[in-house]
CHARMM internal coordinates of N, CA and C (Angstrom, degrees):
IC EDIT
DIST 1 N 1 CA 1.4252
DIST 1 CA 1 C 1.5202
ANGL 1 N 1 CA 1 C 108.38
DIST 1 C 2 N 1.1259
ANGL 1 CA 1 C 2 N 118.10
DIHE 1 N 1 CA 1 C 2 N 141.79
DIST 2 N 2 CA 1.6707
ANGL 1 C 2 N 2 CA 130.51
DIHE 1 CA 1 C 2 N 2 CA 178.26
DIST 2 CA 2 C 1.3721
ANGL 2 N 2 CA 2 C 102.97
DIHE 1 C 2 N 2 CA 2 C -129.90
DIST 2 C 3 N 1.6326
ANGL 2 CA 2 C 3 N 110.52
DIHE 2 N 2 CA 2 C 3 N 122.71
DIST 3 N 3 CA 1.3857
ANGL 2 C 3 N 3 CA 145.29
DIHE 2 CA 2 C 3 N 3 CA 170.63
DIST 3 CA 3 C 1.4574
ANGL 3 N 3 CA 3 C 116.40
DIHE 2 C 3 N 3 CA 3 C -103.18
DIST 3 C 4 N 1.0616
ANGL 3 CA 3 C 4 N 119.62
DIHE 3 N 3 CA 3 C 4 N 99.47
DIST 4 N 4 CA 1.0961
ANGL 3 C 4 N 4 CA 134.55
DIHE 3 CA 3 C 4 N 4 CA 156.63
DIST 4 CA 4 C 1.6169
ANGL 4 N 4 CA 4 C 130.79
DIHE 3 C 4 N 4 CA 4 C -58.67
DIST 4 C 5 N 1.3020
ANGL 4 CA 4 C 5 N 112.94
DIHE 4 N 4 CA 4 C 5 N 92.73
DIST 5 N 5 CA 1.3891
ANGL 4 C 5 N 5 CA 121.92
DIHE 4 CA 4 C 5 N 5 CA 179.53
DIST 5 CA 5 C 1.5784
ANGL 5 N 5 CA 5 C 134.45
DIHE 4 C 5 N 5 CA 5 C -85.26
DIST 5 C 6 N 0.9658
ANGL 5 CA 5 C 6 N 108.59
DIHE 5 N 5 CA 5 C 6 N 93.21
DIST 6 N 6 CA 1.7908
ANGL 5 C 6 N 6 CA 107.01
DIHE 5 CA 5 C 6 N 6 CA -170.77
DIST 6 CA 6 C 1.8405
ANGL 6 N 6 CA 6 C 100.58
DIHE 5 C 6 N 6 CA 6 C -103.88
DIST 6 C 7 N 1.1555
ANGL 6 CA 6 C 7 N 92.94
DIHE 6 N 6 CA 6 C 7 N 169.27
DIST 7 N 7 CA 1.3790
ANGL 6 C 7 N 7 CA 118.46
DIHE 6 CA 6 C 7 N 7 CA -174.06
DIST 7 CA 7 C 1.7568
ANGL 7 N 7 CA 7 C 117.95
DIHE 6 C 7 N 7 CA 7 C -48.02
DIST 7 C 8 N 1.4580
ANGL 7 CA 7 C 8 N 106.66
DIHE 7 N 7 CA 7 C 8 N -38.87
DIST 8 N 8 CA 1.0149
ANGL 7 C 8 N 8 CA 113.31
DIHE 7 CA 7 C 8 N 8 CA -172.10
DIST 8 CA 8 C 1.9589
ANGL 8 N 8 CA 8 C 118.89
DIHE 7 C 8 N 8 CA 8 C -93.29
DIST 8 C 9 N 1.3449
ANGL 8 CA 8 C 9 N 102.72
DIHE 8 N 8 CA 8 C 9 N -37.35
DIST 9 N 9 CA 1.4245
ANGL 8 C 9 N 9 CA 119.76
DIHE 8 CA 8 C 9 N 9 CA 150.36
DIST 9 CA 9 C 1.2140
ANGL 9 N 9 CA 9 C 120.76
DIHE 8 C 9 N 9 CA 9 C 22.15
DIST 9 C 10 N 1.5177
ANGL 9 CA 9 C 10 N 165.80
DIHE 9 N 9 CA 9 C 10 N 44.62
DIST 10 N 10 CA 1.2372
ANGL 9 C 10 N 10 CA 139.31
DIHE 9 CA 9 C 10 N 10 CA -171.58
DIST 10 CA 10 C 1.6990
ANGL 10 N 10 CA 10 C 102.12
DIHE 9 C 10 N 10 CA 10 C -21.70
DIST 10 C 11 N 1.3492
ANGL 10 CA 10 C 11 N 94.57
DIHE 10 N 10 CA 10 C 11 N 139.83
DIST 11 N 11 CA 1.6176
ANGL 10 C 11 N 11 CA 100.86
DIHE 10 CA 10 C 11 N 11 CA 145.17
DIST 11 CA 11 C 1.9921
ANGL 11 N 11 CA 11 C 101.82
DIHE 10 C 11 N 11 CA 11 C -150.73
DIST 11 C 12 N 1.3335
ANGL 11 CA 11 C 12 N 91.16
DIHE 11 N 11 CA 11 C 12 N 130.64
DIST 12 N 12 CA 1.5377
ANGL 11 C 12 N 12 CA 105.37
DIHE 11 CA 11 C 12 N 12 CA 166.78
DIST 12 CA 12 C 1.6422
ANGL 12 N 12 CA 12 C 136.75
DIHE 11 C 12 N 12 CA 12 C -108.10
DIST 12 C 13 N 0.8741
ANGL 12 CA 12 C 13 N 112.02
DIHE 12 N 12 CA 12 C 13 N 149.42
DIST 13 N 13 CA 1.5096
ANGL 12 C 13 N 13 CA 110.50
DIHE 12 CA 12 C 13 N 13 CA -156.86
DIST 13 CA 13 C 2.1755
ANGL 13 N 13 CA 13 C 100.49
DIHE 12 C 13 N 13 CA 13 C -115.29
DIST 13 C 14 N 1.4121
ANGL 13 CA 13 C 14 N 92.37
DIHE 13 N 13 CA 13 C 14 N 94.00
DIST 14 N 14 CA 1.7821
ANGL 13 C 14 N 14 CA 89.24
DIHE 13 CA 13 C 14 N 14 CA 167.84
DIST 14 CA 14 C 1.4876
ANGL 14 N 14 CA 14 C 113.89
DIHE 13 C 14 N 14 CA 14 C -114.05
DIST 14 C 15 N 1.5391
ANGL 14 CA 14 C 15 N 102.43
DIHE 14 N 14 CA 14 C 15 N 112.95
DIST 15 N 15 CA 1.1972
ANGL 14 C 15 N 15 CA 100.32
DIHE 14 CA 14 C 15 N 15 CA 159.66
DIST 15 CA 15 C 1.7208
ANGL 15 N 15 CA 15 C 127.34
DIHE 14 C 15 N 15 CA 15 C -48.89
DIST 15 C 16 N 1.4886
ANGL 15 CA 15 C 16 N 108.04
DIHE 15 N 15 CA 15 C 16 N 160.25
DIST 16 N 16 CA 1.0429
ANGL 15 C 16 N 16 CA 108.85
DIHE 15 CA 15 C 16 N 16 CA 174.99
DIST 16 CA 16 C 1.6069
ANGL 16 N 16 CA 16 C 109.52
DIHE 15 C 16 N 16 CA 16 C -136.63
DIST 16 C 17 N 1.5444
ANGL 16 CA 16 C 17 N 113.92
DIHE 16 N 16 CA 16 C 17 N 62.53
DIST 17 N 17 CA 1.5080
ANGL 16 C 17 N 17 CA 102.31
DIHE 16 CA 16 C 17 N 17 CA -165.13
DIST 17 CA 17 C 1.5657
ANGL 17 N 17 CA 17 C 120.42
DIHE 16 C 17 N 17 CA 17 C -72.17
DIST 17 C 18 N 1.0828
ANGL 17 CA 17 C 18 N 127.90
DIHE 17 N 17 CA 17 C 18 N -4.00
DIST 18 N 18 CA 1.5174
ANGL 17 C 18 N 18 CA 120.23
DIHE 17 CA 17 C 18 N 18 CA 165.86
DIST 18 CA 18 C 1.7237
ANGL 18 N 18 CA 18 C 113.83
DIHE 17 C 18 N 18 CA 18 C -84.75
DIST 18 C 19 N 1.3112
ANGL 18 CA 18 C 19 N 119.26
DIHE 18 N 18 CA 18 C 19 N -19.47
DIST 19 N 19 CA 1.2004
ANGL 18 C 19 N 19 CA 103.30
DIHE 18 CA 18 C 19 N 19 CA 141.96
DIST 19 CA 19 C 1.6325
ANGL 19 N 19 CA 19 C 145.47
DIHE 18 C 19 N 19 CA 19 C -91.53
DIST 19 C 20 N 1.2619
ANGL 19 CA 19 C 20 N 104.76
DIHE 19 N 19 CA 19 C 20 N 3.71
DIST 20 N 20 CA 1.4933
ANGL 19 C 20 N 20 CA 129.46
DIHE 19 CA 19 C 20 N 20 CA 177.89
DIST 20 CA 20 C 1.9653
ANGL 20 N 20 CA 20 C 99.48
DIHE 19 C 20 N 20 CA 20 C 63.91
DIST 20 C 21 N 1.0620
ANGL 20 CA 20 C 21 N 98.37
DIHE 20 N 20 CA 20 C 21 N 63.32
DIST 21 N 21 CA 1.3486
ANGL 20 C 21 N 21 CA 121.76
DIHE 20 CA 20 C 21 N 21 CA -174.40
DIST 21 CA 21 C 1.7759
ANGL 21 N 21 CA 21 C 140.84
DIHE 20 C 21 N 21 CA 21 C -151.66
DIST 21 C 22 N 1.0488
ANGL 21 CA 21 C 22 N 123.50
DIHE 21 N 21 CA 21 C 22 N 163.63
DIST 22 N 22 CA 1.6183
ANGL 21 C 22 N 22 CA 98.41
DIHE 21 CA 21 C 22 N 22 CA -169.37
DIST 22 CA 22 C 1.7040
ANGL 22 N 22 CA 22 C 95.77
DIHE 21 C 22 N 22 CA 22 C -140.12
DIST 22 C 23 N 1.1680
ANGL 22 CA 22 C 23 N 102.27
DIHE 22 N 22 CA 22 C 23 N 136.84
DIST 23 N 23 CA 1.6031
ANGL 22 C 23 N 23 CA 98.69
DIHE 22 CA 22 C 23 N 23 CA 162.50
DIST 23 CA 23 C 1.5642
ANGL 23 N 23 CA 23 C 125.74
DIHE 22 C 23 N 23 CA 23 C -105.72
DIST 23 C 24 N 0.9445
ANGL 23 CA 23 C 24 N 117.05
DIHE 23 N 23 CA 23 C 24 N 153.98
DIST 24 N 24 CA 1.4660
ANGL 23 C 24 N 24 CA 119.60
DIHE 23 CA 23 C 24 N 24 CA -170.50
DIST 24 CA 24 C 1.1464
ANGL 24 N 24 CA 24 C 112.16
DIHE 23 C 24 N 24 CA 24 C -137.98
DIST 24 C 25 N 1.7073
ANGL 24 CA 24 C 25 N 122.28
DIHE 24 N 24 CA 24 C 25 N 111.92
DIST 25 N 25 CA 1.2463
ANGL 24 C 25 N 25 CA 131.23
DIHE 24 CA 24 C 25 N 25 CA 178.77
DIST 25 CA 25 C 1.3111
ANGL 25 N 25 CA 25 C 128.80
DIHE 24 C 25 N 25 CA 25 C -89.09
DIST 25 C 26 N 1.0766
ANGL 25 CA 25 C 26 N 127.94
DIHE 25 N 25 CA 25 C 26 N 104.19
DIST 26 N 26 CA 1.9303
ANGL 25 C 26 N 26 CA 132.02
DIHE 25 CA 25 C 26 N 26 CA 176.09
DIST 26 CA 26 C 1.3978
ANGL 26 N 26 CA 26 C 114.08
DIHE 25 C 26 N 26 CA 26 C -88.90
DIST 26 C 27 N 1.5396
ANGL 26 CA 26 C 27 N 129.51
DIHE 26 N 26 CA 26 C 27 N 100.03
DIST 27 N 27 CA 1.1005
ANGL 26 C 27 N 27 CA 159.74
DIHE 26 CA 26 C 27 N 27 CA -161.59
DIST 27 CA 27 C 1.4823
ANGL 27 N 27 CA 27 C 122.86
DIHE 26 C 27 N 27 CA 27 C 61.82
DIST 27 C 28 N 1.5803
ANGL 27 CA 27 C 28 N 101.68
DIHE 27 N 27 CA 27 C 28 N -152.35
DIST 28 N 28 CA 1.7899
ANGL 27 C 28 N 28 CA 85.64
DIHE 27 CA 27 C 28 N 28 CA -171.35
DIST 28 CA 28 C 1.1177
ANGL 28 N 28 CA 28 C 130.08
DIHE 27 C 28 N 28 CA 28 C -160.59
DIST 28 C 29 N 1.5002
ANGL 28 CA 28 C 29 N 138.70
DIHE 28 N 28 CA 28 C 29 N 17.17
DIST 29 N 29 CA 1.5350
ANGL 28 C 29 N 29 CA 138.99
DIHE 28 CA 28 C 29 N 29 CA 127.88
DIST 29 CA 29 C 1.8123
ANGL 29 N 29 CA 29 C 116.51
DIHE 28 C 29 N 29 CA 29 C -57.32
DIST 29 C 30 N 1.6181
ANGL 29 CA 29 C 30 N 122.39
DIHE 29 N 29 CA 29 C 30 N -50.47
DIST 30 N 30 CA 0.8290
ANGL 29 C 30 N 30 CA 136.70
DIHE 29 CA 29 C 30 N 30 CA 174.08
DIST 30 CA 30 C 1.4853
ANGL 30 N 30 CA 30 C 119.28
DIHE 29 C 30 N 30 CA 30 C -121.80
DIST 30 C 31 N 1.1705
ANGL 30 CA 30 C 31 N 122.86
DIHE 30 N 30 CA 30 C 31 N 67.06
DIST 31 N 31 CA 1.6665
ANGL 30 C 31 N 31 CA 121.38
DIHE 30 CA 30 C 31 N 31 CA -178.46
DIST 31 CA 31 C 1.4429
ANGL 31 N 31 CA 31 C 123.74
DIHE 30 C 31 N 31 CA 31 C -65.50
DIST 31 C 32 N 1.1309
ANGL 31 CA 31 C 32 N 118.34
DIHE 31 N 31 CA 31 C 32 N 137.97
DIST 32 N 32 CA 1.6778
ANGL 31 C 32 N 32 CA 133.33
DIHE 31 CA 31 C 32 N 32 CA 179.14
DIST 32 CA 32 C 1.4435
ANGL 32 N 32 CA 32 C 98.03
DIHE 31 C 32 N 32 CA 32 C -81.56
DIST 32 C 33 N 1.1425
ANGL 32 CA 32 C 33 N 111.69
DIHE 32 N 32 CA 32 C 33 N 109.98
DIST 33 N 33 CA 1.5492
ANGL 32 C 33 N 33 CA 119.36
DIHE 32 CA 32 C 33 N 33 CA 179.76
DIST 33 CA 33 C 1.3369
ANGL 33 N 33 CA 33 C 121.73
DIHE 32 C 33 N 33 CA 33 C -96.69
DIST 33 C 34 N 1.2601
ANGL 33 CA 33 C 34 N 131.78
DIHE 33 N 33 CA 33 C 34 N 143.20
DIST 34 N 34 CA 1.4683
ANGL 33 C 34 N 34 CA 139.57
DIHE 33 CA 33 C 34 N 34 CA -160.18
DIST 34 CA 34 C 1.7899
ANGL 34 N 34 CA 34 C 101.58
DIHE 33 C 34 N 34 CA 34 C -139.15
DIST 34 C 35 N 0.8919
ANGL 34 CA 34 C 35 N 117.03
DIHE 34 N 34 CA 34 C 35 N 85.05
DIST 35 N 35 CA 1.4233
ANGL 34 C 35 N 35 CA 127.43
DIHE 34 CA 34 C 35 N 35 CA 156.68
DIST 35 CA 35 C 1.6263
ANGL 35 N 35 CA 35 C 133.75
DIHE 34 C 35 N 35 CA 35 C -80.12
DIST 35 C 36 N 1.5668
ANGL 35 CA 35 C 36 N 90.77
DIHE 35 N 35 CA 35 C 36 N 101.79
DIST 36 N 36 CA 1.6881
ANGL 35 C 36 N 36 CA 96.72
DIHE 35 CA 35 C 36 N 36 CA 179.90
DIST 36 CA 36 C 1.2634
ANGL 36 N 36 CA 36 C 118.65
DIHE 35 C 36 N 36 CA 36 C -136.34
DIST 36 C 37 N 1.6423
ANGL 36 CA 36 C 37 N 91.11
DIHE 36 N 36 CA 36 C 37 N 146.48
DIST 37 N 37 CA 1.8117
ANGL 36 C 37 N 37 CA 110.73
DIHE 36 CA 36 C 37 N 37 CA -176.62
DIST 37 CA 37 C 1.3700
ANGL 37 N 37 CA 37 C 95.42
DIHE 36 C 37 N 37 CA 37 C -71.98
DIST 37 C 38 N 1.6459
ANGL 37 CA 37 C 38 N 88.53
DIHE 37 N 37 CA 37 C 38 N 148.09
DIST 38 N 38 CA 1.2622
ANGL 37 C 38 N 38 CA 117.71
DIHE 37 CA 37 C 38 N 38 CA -171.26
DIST 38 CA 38 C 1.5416
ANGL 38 N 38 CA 38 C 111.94
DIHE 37 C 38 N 38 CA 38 C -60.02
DIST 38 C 39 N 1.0757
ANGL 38 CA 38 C 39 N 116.28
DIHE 38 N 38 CA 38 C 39 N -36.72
DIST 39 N 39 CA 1.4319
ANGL 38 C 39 N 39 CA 120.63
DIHE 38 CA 38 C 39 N 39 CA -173.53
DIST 39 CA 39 C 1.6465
ANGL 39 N 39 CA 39 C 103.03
DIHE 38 C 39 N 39 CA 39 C -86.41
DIST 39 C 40 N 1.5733
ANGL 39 CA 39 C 40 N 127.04
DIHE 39 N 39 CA 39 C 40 N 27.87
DIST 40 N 40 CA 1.5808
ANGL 39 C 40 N 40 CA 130.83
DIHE 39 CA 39 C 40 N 40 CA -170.90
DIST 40 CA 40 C 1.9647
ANGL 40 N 40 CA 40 C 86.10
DIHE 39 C 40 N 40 CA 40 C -128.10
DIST 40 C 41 N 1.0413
ANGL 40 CA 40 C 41 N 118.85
DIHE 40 N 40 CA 40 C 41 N -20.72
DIST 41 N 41 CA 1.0808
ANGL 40 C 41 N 41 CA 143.40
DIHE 40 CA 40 C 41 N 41 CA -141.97
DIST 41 CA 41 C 2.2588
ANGL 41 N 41 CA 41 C 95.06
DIHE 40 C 41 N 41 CA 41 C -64.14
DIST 41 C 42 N 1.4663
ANGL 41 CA 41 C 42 N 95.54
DIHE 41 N 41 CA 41 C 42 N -53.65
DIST 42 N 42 CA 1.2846
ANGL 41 C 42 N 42 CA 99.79
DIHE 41 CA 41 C 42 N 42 CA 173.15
DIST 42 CA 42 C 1.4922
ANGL 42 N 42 CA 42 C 118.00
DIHE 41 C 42 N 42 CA 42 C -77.99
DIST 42 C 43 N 0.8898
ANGL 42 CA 42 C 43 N 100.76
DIHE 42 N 42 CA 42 C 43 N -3.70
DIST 43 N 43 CA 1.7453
ANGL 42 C 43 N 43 CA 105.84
DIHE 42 CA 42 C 43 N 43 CA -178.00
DIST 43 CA 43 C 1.6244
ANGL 43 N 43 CA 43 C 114.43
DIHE 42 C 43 N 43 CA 43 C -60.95
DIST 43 C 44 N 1.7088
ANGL 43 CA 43 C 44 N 81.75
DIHE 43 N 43 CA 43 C 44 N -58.72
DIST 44 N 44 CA 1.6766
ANGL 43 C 44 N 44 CA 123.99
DIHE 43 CA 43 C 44 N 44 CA -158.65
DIST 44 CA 44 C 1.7285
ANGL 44 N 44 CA 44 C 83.99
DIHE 43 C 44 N 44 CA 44 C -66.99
DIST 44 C 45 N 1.2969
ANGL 44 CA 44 C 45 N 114.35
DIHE 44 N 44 CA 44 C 45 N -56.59
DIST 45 N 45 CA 1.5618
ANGL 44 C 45 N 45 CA 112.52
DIHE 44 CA 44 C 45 N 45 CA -172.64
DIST 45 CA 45 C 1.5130
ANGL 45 N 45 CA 45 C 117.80
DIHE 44 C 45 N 45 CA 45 C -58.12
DIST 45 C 46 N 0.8601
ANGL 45 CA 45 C 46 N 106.84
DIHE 45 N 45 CA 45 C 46 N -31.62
DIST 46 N 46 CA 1.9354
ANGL 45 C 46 N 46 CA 117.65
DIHE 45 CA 45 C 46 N 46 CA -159.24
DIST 46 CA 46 C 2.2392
ANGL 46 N 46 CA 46 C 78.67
DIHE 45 C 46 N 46 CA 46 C -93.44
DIST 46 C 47 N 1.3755
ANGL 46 CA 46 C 47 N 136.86
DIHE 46 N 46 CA 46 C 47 N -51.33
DIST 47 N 47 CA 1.1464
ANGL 46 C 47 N 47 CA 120.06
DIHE 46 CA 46 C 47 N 47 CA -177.01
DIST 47 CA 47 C 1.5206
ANGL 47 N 47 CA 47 C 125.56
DIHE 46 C 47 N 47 CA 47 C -68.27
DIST 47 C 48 N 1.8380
ANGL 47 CA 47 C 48 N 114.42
DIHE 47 N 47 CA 47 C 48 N -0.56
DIST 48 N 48 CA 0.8139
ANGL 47 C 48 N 48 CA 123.56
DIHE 47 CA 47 C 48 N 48 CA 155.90
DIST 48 CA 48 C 1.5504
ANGL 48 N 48 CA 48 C 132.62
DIHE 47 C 48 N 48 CA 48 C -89.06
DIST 48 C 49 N 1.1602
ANGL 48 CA 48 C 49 N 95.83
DIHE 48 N 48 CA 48 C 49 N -11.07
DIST 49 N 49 CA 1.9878
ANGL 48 C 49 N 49 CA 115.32
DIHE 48 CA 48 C 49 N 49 CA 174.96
DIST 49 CA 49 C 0.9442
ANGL 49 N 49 CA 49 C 108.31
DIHE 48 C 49 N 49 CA 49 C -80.46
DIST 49 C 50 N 1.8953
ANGL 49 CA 49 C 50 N 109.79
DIHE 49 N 49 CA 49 C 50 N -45.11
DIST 50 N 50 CA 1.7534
ANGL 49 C 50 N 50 CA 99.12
DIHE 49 CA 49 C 50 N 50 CA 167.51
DIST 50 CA 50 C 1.8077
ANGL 50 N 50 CA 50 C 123.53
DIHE 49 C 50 N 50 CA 50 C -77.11
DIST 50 C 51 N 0.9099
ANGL 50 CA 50 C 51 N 100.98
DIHE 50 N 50 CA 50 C 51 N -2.18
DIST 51 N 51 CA 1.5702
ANGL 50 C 51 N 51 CA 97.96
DIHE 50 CA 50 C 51 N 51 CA 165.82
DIST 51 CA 51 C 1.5565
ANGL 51 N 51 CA 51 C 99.30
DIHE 50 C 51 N 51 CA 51 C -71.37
DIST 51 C 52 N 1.4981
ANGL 51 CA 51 C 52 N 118.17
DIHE 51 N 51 CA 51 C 52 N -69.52
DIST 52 N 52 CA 0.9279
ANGL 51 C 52 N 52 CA 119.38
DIHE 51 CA 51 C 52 N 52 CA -164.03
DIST 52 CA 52 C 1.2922
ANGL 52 N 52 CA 52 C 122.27
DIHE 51 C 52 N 52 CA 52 C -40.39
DIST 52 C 53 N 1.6993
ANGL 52 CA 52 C 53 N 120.29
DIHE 52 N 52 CA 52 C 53 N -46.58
DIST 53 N 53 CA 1.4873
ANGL 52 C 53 N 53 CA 143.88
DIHE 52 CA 52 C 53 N 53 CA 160.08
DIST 53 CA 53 C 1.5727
ANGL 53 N 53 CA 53 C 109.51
DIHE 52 C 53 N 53 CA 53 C -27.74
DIST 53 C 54 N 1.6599
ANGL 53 CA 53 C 54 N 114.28
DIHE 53 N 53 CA 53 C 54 N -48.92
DIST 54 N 54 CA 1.1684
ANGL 53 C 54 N 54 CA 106.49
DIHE 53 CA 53 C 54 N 54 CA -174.19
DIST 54 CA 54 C 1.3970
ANGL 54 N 54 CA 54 C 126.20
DIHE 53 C 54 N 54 CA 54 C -70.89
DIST 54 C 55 N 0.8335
ANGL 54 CA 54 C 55 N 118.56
DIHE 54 N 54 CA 54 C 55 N -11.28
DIST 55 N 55 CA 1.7648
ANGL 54 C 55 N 55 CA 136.79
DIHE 54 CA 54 C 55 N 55 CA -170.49
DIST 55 CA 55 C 1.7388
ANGL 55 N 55 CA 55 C 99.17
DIHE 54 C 55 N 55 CA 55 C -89.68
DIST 55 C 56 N 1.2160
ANGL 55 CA 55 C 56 N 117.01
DIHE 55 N 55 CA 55 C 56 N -38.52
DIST 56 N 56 CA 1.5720
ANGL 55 C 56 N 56 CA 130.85
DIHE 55 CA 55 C 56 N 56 CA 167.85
DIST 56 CA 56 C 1.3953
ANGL 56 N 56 CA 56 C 119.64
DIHE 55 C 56 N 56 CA 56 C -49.99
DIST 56 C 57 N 1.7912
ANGL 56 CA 56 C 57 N 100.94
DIHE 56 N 56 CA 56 C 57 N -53.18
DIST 57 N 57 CA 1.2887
ANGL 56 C 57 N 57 CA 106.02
DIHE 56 CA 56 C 57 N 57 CA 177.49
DIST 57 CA 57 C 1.3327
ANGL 57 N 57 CA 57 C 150.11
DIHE 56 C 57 N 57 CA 57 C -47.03
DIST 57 C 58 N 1.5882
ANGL 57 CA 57 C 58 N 101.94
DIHE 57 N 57 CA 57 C 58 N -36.25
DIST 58 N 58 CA 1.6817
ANGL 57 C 58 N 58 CA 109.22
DIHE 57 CA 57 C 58 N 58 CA 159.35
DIST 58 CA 58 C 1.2500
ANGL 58 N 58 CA 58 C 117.93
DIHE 57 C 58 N 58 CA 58 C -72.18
DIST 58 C 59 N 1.0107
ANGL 58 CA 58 C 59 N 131.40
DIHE 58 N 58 CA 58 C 59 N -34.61
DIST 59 N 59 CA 1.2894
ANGL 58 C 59 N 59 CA 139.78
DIHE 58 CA 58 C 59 N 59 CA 166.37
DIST 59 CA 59 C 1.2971
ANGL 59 N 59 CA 59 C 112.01
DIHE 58 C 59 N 59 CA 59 C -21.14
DIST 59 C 60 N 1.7521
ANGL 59 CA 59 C 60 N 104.83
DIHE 59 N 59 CA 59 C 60 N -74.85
DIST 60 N 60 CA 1.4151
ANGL 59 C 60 N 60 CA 127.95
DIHE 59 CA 59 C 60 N 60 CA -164.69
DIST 60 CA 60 C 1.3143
ANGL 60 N 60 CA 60 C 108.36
DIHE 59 C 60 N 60 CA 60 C -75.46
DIST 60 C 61 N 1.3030
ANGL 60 CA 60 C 61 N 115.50
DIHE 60 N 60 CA 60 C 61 N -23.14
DIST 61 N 61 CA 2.1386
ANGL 60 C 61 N 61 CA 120.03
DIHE 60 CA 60 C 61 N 61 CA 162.28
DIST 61 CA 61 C 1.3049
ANGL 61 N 61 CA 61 C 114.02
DIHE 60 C 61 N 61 CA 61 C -61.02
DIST 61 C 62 N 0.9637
ANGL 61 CA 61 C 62 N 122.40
DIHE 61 N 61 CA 61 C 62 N -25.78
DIST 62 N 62 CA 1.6842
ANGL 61 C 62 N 62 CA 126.08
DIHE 61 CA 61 C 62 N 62 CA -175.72
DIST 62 CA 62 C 1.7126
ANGL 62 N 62 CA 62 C 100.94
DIHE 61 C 62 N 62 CA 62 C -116.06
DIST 62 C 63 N 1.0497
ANGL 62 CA 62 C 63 N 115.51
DIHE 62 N 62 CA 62 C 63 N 8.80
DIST 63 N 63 CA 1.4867
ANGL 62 C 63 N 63 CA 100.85
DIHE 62 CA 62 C 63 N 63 CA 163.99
DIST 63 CA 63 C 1.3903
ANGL 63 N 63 CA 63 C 120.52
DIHE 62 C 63 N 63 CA 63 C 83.65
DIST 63 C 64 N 1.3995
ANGL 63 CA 63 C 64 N 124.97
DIHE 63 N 63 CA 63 C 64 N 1.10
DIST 64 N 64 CA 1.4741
ANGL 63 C 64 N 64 CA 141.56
DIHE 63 CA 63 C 64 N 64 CA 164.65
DIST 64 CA 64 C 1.5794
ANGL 64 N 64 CA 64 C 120.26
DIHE 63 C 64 N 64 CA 64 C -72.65
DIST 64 C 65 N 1.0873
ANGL 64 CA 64 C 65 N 110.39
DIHE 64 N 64 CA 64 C 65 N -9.03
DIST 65 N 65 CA 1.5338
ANGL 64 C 65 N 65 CA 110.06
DIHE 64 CA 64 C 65 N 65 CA 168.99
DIST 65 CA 65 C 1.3383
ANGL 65 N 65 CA 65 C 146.69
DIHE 64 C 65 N 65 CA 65 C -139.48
END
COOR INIT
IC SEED 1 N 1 CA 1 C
IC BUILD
């Protein structure tokens, strides 16, 4: 499945502490749900830093950052 995330997007954040887990909702009549254990938790974060990183990178090749 491919989710398309734009700027405007709801996304909601429900914990789930009796399962030691979190859900995460992307939009909002019908949301694409992403359920992750807590201990996946830094993964998911740190593979979003390197996204972010990549967008940096040309930047910093040409001397803009």
């Amino acid at each position: 499945m491919r989710v398309h995330v734009t700027a405007n997007l709801p996304i909601r954040v429900e914990p789930m502490v009796f399962a030691d887990r979190v859900e995460i909702r992307l939009g909002n009549a019908f949301p694409a749900v992403l359920v992750v254990d807590r201990e996946a938790l830094p993964r998911l974060a740190g593979a979003i830093s390197e996204g972010l990183a990549a967008f940096d990178a040309p930047a910093k090749k040409k001397g803009l950052g």
